[in-house]
N, C-alpha and C positions, 0 to 999 in steps of 0.2 A: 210817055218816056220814063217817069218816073215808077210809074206801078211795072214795065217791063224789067228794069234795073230790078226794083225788089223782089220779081217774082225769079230773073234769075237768081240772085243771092240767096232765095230760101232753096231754089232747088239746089243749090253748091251744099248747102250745108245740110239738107236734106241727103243727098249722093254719099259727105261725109260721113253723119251720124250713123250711116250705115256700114259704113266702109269700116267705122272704129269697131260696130260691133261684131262683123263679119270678121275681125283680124281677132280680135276677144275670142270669140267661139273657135277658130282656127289654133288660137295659142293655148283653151282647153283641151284640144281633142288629140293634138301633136303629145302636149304631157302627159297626155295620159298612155297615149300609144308607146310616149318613149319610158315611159312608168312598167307599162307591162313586158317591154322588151326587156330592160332593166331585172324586174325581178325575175323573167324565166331564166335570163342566165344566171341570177345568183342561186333558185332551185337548183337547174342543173349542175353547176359547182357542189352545194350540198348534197346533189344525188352521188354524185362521183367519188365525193369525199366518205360517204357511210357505206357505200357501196365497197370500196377500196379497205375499210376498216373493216367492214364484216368478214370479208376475206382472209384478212390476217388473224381475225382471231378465232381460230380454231376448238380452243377451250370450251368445254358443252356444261354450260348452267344444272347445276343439281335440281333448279324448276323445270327443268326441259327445255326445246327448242324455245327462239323465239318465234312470234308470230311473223307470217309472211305478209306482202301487200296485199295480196289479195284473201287474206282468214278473215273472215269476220261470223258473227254470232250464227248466221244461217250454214256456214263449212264447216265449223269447229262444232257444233251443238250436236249433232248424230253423233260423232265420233267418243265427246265426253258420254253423251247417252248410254252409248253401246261399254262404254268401260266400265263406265257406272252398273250396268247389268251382269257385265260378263265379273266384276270381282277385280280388274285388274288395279284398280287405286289404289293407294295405301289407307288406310281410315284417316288419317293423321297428314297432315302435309311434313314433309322433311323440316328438319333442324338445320335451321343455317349457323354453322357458328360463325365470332366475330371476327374472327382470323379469316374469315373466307370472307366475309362483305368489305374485310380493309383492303383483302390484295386484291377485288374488286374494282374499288373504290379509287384504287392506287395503281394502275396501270405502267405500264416501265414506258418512259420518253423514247419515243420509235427515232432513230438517227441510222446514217448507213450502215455501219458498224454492224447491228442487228439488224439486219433486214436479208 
């Protein structure tokens, strides 16, 4: 009678220890999913938000464009190549003066007003 009592009780507690770690593993994997939900919507916020800015600013960099999402060293590399050959560079990169990196730097507060 006695050895059946304790063999129940190891299996309760057997059932349990499993149960605590099954809810453990459960409460990692939910955080994580709600982790990754979390941050795609806050990318998506910052895609909409530079995306919305690039729009408005108009104004063309005396370095030239910027680079798009998809330029990287294999799209851009033929192109400098061929500039590089044909002469079109300058020898010199442009002179930026310091009046143009402040009003840069210094951008006017977008409100309705100007929009």
């Amino acid at each position: 009678l006695y050895d059946a009592q304790a063999s129940e009780l190891s299996s309760r507690m057997t059932a349990m220890k499993a149960a605590t770690d099954n809810a453990g593993e459960l409460v990692k994997a939910l955080t994580s999913v709600f982790n990754k939900k979390r941050q795609a919507g806050i990318t998506a916020e910052i895609c909409e938000i530079s995306a919305g800015a690039s729009c408005i600013d108009t104004e063309m960099s005396p370095l030239g464009p910027d680079l798009g999402l998809e330029d990287n060293e294999d799209s851009v590399l033929p192109d400098l190549l061929q500039e590089l050959e044909f002469g079109s560079l300058p020898e010199f990169p442009p002179v930026i003066s310091d009046a143009l990196l402040a009003s840069e730097a210094t951008e006017p507060e977008m409100t309705f007003e100007n929009m």
